[in-house]
PALO-185042 format. One record per residue (C-alpha): residue in one letter; x, y, z. Coordinates in steps of 0.02 Angstrom, whole numbers, plus 50000, padded with zeros to 5 digits. Layout:
AXYZ/...
***
This chain:
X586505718246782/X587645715746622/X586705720446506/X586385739846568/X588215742746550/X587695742046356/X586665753646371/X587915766946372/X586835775246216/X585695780646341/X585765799346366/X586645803346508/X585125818146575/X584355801946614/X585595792446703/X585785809546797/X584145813046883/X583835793746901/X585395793047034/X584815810247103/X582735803647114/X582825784447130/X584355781247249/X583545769747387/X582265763247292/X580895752147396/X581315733547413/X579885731447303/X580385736847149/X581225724747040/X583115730147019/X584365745347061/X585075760846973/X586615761646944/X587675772647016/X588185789646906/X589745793446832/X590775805846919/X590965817746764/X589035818546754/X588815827246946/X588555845246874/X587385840746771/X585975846246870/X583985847046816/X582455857446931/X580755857146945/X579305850446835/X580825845746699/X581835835446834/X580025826746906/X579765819946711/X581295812646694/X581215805746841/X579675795146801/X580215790246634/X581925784746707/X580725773946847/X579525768746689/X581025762546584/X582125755146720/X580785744046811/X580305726046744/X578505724746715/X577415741446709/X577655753046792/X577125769046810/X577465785046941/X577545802746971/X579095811847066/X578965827347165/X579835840247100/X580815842547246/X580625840147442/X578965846147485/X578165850547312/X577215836347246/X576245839747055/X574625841047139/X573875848547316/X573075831447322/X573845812847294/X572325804847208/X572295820547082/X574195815847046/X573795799847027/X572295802646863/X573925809146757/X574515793246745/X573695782546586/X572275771346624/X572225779746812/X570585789146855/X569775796747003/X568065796047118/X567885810647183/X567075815047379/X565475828147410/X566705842547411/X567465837947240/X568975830647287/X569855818147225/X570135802047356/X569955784347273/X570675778747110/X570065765946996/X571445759446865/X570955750846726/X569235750346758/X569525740146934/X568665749247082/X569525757747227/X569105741447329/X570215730147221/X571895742647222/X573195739147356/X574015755247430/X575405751947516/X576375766347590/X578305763347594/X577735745147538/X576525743447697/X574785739447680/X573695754547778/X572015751647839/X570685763047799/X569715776347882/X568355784047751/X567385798647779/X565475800947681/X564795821147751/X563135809447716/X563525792847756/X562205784147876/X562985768147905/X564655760347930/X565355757847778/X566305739847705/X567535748447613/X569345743847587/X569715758747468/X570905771447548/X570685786947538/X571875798447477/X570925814747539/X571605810647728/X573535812647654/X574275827847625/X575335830247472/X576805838847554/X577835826147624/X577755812747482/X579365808647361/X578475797947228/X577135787847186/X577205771447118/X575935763147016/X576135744746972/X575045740446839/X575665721146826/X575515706546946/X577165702947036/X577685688247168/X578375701547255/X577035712247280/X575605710647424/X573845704647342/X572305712847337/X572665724647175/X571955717047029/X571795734446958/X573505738847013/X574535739347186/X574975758947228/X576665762347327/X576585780547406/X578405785947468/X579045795847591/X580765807347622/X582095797447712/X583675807947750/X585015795047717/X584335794447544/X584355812647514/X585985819647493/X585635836847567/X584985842547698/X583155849447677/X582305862947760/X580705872047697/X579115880647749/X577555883547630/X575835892747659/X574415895347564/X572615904447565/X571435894147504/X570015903647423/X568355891647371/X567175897147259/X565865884947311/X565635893547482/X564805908047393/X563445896147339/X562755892647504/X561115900647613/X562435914647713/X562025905447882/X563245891547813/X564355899247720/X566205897247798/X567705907147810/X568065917347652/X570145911247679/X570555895747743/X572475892447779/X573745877147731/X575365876147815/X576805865147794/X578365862447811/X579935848647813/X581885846847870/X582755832047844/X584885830647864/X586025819347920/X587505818148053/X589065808248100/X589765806247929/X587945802447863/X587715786947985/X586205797748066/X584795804247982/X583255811748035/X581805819647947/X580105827948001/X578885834747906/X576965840047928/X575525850247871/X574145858047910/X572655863347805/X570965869847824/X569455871847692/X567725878347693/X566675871447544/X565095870647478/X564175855247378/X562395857747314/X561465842047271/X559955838747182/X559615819547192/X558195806247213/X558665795147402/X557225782347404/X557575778047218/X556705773147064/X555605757447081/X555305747146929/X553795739746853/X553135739147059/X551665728547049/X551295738947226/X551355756847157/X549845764447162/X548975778447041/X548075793447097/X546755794646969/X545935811946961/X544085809746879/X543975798846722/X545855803846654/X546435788446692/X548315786946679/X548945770546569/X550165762546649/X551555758646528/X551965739346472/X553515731346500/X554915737146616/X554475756346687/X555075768046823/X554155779446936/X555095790247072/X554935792747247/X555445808447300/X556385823647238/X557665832347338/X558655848047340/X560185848847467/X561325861847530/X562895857047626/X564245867547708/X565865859547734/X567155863347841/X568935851747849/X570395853447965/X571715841247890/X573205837747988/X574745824847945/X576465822948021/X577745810347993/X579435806448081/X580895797148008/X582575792548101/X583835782948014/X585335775648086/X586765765547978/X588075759548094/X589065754247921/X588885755447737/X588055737247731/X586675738747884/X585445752547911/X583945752248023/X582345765148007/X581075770948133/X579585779348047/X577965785048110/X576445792048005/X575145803648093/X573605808047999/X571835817948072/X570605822547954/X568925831048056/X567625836347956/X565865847148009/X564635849847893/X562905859247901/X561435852847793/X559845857847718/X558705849047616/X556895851747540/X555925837247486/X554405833347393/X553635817747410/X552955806447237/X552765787547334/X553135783447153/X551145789647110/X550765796946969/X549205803246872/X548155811146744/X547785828046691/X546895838146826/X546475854846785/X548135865646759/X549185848246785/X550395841446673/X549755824246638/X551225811446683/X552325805446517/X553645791846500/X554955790046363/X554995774246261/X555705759746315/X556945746646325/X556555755546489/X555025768246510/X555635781946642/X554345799146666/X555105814346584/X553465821546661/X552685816346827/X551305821546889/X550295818347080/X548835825547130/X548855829547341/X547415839247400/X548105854847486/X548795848647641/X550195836947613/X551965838747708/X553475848147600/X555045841747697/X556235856047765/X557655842947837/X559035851447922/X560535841947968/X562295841348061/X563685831848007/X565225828348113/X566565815048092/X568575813348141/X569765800448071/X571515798348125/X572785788148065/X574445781648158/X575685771348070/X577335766148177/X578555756748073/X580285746748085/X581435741747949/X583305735347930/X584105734247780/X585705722347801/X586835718647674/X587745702847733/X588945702247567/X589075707347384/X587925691347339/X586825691847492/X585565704447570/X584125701647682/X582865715247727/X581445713747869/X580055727947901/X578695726748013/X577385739048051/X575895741748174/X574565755948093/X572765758548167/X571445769148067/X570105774548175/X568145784448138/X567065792148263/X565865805748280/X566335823448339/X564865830748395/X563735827348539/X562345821748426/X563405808048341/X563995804848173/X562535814048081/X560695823348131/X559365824848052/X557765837548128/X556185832747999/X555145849547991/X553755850147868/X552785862447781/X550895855147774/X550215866347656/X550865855647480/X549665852047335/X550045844547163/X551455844147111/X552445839046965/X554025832546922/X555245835346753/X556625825946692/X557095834946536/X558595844146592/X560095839346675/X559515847346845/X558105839146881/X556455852146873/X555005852547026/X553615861747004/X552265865647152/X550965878747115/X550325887347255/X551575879847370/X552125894047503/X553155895647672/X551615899047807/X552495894947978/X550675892148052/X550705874647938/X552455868347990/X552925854148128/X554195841048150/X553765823648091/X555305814048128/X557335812748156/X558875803648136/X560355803848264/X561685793448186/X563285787748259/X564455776948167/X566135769848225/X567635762548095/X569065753448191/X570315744948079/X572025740148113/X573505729748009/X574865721148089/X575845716747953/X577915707247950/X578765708147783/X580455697747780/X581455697047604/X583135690047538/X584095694047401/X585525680847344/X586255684847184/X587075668447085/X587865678746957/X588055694646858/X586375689446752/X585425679646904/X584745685647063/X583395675447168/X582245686647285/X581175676647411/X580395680447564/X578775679547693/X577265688847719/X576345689347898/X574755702147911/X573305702348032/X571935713947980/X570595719648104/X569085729148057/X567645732948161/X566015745048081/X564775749248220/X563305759748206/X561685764348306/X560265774048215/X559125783248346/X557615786348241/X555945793748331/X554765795548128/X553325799248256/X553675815148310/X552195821248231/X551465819248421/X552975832848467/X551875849148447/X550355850748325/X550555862348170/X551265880848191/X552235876248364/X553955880648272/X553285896548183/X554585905348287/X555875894948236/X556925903248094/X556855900647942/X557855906147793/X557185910747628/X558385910247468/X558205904947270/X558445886647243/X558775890047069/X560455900747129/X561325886247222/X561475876547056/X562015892746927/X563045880046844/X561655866546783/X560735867446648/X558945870046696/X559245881346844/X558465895646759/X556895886046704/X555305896446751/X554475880146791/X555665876746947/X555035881747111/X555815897547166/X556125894547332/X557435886047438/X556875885947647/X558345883247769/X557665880647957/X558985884248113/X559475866748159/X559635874348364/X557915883348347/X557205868848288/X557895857148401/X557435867548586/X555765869148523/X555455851648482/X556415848448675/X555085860448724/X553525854348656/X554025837348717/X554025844748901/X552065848548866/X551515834248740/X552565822548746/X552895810748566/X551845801348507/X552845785248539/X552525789548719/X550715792548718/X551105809848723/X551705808848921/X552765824148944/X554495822848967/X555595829649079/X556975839549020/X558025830449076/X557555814748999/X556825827448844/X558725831548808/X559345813348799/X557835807848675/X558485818448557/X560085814648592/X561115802248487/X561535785048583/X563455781748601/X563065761548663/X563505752448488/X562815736948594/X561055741948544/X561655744348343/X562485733248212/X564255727948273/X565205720148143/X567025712848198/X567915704048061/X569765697848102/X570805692947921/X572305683147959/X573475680947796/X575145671147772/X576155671247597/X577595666047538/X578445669447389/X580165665847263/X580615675547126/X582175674346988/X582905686646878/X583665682546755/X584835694846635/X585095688846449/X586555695346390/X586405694246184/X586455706646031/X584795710946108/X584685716346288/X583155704546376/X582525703446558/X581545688946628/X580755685746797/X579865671046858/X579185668747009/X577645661747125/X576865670247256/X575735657347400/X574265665847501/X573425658347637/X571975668347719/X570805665547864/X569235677247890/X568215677148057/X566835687248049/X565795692448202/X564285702848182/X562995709348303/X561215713748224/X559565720748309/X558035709948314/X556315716948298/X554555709848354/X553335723548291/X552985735948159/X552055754248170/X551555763448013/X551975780948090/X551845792347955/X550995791547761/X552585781347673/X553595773347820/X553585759247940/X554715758948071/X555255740648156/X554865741848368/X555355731948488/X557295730148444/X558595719248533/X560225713548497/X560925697948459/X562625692048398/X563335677348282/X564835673648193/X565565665048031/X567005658947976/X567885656347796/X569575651947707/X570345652047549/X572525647447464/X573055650847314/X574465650047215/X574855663847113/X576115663446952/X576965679646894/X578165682246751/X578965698946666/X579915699046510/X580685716146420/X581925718646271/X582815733346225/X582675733246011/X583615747646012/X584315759946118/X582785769346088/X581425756046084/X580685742946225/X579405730346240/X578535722446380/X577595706446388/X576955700546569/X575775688046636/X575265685646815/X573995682146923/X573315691847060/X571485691747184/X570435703847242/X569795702447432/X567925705147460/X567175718847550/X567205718347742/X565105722747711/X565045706647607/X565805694547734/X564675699047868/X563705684647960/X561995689048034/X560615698947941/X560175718347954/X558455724247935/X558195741347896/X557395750648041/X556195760147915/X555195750947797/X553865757547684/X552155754047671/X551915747247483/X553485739347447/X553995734547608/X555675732147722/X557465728347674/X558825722747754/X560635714747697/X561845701547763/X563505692647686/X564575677047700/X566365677047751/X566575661347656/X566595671347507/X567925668547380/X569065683347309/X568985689647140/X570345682447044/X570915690946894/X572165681646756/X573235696446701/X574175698346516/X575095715046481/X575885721246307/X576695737446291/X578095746246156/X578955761646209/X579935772746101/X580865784446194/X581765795446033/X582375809846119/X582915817546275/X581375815846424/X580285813546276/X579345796046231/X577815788646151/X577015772946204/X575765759946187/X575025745046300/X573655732146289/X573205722246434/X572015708346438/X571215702846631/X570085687146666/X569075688546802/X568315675946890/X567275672447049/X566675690747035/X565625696847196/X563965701547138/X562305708747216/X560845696047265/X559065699247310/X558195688947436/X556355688547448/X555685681847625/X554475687247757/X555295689547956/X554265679948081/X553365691548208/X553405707948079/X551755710147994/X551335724647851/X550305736447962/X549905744247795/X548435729147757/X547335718147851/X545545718447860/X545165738747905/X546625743147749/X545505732647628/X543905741447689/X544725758147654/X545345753147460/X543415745747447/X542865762647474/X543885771547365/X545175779647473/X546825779447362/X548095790347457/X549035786147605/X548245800147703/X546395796547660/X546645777347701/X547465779247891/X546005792647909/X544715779647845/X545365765547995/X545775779448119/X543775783048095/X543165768748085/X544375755348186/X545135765548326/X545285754248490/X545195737748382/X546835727848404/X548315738548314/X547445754948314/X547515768948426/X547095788848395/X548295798348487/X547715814848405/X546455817348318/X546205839548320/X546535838748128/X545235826948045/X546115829447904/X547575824147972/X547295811448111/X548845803748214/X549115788848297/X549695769948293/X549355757348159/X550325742748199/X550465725048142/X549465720748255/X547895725248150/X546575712148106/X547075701247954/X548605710747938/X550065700547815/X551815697947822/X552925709947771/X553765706447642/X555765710147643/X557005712847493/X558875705647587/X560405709747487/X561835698747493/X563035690747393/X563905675947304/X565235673147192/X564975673846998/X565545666446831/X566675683646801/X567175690846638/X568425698346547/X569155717546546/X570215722046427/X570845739346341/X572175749446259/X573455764346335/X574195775346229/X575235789446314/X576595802046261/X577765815046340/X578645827546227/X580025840246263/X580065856546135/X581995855846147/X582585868246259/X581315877946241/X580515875346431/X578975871346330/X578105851346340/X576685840846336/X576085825146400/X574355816846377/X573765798746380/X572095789246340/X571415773646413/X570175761046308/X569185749946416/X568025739646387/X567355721646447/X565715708846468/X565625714746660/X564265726446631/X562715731846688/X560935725446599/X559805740746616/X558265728446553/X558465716446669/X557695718846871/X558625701946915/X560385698546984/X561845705346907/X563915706546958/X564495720046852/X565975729346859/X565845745846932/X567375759846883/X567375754146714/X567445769346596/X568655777646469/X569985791846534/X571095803046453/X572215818646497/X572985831846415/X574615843246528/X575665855046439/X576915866146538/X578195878846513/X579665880946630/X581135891246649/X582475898046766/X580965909746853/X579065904446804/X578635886646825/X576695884046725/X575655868846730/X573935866546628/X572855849746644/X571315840946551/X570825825846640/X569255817946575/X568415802146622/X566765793846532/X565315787746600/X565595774146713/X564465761246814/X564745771147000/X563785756347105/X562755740247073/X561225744447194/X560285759047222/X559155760547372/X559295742047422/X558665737847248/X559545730247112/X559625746947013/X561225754446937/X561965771446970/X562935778946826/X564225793146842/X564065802946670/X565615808046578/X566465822546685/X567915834646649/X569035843846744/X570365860446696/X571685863646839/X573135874146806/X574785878646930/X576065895446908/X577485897746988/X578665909447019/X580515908747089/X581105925047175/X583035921247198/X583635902247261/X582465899647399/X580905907547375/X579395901247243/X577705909447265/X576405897847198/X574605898547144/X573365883447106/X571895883647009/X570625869347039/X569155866246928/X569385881446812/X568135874146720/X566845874146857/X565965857546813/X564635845846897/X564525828246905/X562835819846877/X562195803646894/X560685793846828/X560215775646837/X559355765446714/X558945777246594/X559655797546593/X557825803146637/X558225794946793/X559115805346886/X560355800247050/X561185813047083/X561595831847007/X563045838547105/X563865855547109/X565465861747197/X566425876247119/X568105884347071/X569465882447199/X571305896247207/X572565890747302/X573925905247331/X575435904447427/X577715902547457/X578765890047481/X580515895847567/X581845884647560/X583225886947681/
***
């Protein structure tokens, strides 16, 4: 373009690393660097000083914003992990997995689901892994945790809508790059290793706890041949961690101003419930998990150019991620009760409103109800393959076409014999009141009297998961480049992508395995005893004398071949207690791998675009770039879903009632949507020191694949006061689309150092939000009423427990109602279906969605890099404002579309370099931020609370080739904790720990 050859002011460090960093930039960024003078070839930069200017040179060249980081060199990206690279970049930040590390980025306050990453300007699918996720999820976030660092060049962060780019990033489309030899003009070879020490394994029972040193190994060569017409490069890695994440958290939720919830009322202390909108919770639960992750990625690249103006590529991307994981939970059960003062009992007290939530609550059992002892095994494996084809052909100085095509296939399945995740239910019935607190940031439970005795403990239910993800992208990318003149260049080109995704899942969940042995038949089973208080040192309130000082871990094998025993002599109650054989004992335990007796969903997205672009040059006293163009998208969306069907209910247990009689049944929808999408970029050069940016475009957001499914999913377990849930979705649902205005001023007044400032402006319409359903299921009746349930509440009976006694005693063999064991008259077992006399509807809450109104997001970036002269000394930092009308209503139960991600960020990196130590700090912080719109099927927020994170790098250079390294994760040692309406309501408490990374690189 003309007008850069006036820009001869620049200083020449920059035009010096930009030729050594950017040669062979993607097809999708906007314009080339121009090639280096000759006299400027020694001039040669290293390390964290050379990745800088690298970025600014990609921030200041590139129309429209634009944003990156650069690896160092070959094999050394910033960061050990891409998404924690990614939250140095203003407005970027980070959700971070159960083992505390980083893998989706919101930008801007958009959600992971709504930013496209594209790696080497390909769309990948997605394979997600959740240690506790019990479904298939609808995500189309990727996850950056499944790519190692080690092989990537740069990362590119578009924060503006372009023609050019694929849609789906309203928040901002993310190119991650790769080596290729013919770009690199020296040949590569290097080998890194690292120990990887984690400080959260030392916070686990010792029966989980994982190898002390795990290992990460990598390596890369890359050269080229035949008077550089060959090139070749392979790289891979291979890492493995043992972790630890502690978790105090509420599952079942907070239910709000429940017309259903029911008080235990001890004498004449009559608890007043509170007016307006209130909360009361349903359980409380401590969890222990043990992680252990085997990452492996590998990626071959062969180039060939046949002549200076035609070069073809062959990649192919290889990524397994397998993760195990052993958990242990404790439990205490509320059923959102609470009561009066009783003796030594706290009475129950709320805050004050908008929205009342218990700081104290308080039920009163009588001695014998169940403590839950879950013990769980996790196992999952996701693999990646991307295979891709490009030529590059430049058919003349005006003219150059470029095609690429890829086929890439993200795959999910369970790695263990008992499927994706199992849970063994072993209870302690031996709890009596107990109470809860809410006044500290870890939540408090208190249980006088409450003691292991293995003579009260049985198994009253379990969960064998398995859950499948199958996505795949076909994707062709053809683009032209015909440039008119010295100041005009038109860019065009054609889009062709087929996106499959299929979620499966079966659930095989036996709640009545009360029937499996009577109380005391697993008081051989072992059962570890260790200080719940210890596994959460870092949370305030983990010292409290009111929290119960034990933590009980059961052996998930003992407990498992003793319930396969017992069912050998008893039976399960399902069965009528018939024994089983072992045979047949084994496989009931056992989790199914036939997804055609689960939810199947198969959605198929078929997309077409099209799109034309000019840039135009104005060459004037001061230096301006426009661009223009208009981008088409036509989508199709079949969505095929297969859901079970149920025809009975059976209150099993004192809370839950599971749906019988399943079968499956399959339907399908279908749904379509074009738009036209404008896009223009505009930049001036003041001075040779200052720039502005103005940019409007227009850009969509594609639903989740969970909220274009057709058919409706009921819950399996439903509960006996509020009833069943369930979900569904509608493929004929419109994408978000999001009106985007961007205006920045940079002032770049000395060498690799700059200062600026941005304000962008997004209008967002059609915005996907939550709905809530209420309608009854023909053929599913509450078991939990009828005519014996109303005779029980007529004589008092209050509890669970005492009202299935009261129609054991007095309506066993009428229709619905069968004692299978009745040794404990305290504790009868049997059936209460909905068969019962009288018995109701049940009532069921289904989530789905629809398209709303939308709102506006808007915010300021301010962000700064500074170089001490030659000291080796700098700083960098940024801050993101955000702020907009999507937000959530905490005093309102009805439907709401919020935005979730929305928060504040800011980070702080200084560094000092020199010809031998290499030293990184970093401060990233992020504010409180709306982390999903439903909670427990209910239309209740979860809230992440502001969260801050210290990580620091050192290295040192022992001659030319060799660095020894060390990285220091979390220094800080933080937790993240979540709450939901109010902070009394507590999510989620979470606890990792400190993580050293210490290792060499040796370059060859």
């Amino acid at each position: 373009m003309r007008h850069q050859a006036q820009r001869a002011r620049l200083k020449p460090i920059a035009w010096a690393s930009s030729v050594t960093l950017l040669a062979g930039v993607s097809a999708v960024q906007a314009q080339q660097v121009p090639a280096a003078p000759t006299a400027l070839e020694t001039v040669v930069i290293t390390g964290i000083r050379k990745s800088l200017d690298s970025a600014v040179t990609l921030k200041r060249e590139s129309r429209g914003l634009v944003d990156g980081i650069v690896a160092e060199d070959i094999g050394k990206f910033p960061d050990t992990n891409l998404a924690e690279s990614m939250q140095r970049i203003a407005g970027v930040s980070i959700d971070r997995n159960s083992s505390g590390e980083g893998s989706k980025v919101t930008v801007r306050g958009v959600g992971p689901d709504f930013n496209m990453v594209l790696l080497n300007g390909r769309q990948m699918p997605t394979a997600v892994i959740n240690p506790l996720n019990q479904g298939a999820s609808g995500s189309r976030a990727f996850d950056f945790a499944n790519l190692s660092s080690d092989s990537i060049s740069a990362l590119e962060v578009f924060k503006t809508a372009r023609s050019e780019t694929p849609t789906g990033g309203i928040g901002a489309t993310i190119n991650v790059k790769t080596a290729r030899p013919l770009d690199v003009r020296e040949r590569i070879a290097s080998v890194g290793i690292k120990a990887n020490f984690d400080d959260s394994n030392n916070r686990l029972p010792e029966s989980f706890k994982g190898d002390k040193v795990t290992p990460e190994i990598s390596g890369i060569y890359s050269d080229t041949f035949g008077n550089r017409t060959l090139g070749i490069a392979i790289s891979g890695s291979y890492s493995k961690r043992a972790s630890g994440s502690n978790n105090a958290y509420t599952q079942n939720g907070w239910h709000t101003n429940n017309p259903n919830v029911m008080n235990v009322v001890p004498s004449s202390n009559i608890p007043v419930k509170p007016t307006g909108l209130y909360a009361t919770t349903n359980d409380m639960r401590y969890s222990i998990t043990a992680l252990d992750r085997e990452r492996l990625n590998g990626q071959v690249t062969l180039q060939f150019a046949p002549t200076k103006d035609l070069k073809f590529t062959v990649d192919h991307t290889m990524a397994v991620n397998t993760v195990k994981a052993k958990n242990s939970e404790n439990s205490a059960w509320f059923n959102n009760e609470f009561s009066g003062p009783l003796g030594s009992s706290p009475a129950t007290k709320f805050t004050t409103g908008p929205v009342q939530a218990p700081i104290v609550q308080t039920v009163v059992w009588n001695g014998t109800h169940d403590y839950g002892m879950n013990i769980g095994q996790f196992a999952q494996k996701s693999k990646l393959d991307s295979t891709g084809f490009n030529v590059d052909w430049k058919v003349s100085d005006a003219l150059r076409f470029e095609l690429d095509a890829h086929h890439s296939k993200a795959k999910t399945t369970p790695d263990s014999p008992y499927g994706t995740y199992a849970i063994l239910d072993l209870a302690l019935f031996n709890q009596g009141n107990i109470t809860a607190y809410y006044d500290k940031d870890l939540p408090i439970m208190q249980s006088p009297g409450l003691v292991y005795d293995a003579n009260k403990t049985t198994v009253t239910g379990s969960q064998f998961n398995s859950n499948l993800s199958d996505q795949g992208v076909d994707q062709v990318q053809l683009r032209g480049t015909y440039r008119l003149s010295a100041d005009d260049k038109l860019i065009a080109g054609l889009g062709f992508s087929k996106l499959k995704n299929r979620s499966a899942s079966v659930n095989n969940f036996h709640g009545d395995w009360s029937g499996v042995g009577p109380q005391g038949s697993f008081k051989n089973v072992p059962v570890a005893i260790d200080s719940l208080g210890g596994f959460f040192s870092r949370i305030p309130g983990h010292d409290d004398p009111r929290l119960f000082p034990h933590f009980f871990t059961p052996d998930f094998n003992g407990v498992l071949k003793q319930a396969i025993a017992n069912s050998q002599v008893s039976g399960t109650q399902s069965t009528g207690n018939v024994p089983f054989t072992k045979e047949r004992a084994e496989a009931y335990f056992r989790a199914l791998t036939d997804y055609s007796t689960g939810n199947d969903w198969r959605t198929t997205e078929k997309s077409t675009s099209a799109f034309g672009q000019w840039d135009h040059s104005f060459d004037t006293a001061v230096p301006m770039n426009v661009s223009v163009g208009l981008r088409y998208e036509s989508t199709k969306v079949e969505s095929a879903s297969q859901v079970i069907s149920y025809s009975g209910t059976n209150w099993n247990a004192e809370n839950e009632v599971i749906l019988t009689g399943g079968t499956s049944s399959f339907g399908s929808k279908s749904g379509k949507y074009n738009y036209w999408l404008p896009s223009i970029d505009w930049d001036a050069d003041l001075t040779d020191k200052i720039k502005v940016r103005a940019s409007y475009g227009v850009n969509i957001g594609r639903p989740g694949w969970d909220q274009m499914l057709g058919g409706i999913t009921l819950n399996q377990v439903a509960n006996r006061s509020t009833g069943g849930n369930g979900s569904t979705g509608d493929p004929a649902l419109k994408p978000l689309k999001s009106k985007n205005l961007d205006l920045s001023a940079e002032f770049y007044y000395a060498k690799s150092s700059y200062a600026a400032v941005g304000a962008f402006y997004k209008k967002v319409s059609d915005f996907i939000g939550a709905t809530t359903v209420t309608t009854t299921v023909p053929g599913l009746n509450q078991p939990a009423s009828g005519t014996c349930y109303n005779a029980a509440r007529a004589a008092g009976h209050t509890t669970a427990i005492a009202i299935r006694n009261y129609i054991f005693n007095n309506c066993n063999g009428q229709s619905g109602v069968t004692i299978t064991n009745g040794s404990n008259p305290a504790f009868i077992i049997g059936d209460i279906t909905g068969a019962v006399a009288g018995a109701q509807p049940m009532v069921f809450q289904i989530n789905s969605y629809a398209n709303g109104a939308g709102d506006n997001i808007k915010g300021l970036e301010l962000n700064f890099q500074h170089m001490f002269g030659n000291s080796g000394f700098g700083v960098s930092g940024n801050y993101t404002y955000v702020k907009s009308g999507l937000n959530f209503n905490n005093a309102s139960t009805g439907t709401q579309a919020p935005l979730p991600g929305l928060s504040d960020s800011a980070n702080l990196v200084g560094f000092y370099e020199n010809e031998s130590w290499s030293i990184r700090a970093a401060y990233n912080w992020r504010d409180k931020f709306l982390a999903a719109r439903t909670y427990d099927n209910a239309n209740d927020p979860i809230y992440t609370e502001a969260y801050g994170q210290v990580d620091m790098s050192i290295g040192y250079k022992i001659g030319k080739n060799l660095t020894l390294q060390a990285d220091l994760l979390n220094l800080n040692d933080g937790y993240i904790r979540q709450h939901s309406r109010t902070k009394e309501m507590l999510v989620s408490a979470q606890q990792t720990g400190r993580r050293y990374l210490i290792g060499a690189r040796y370059r060859f």
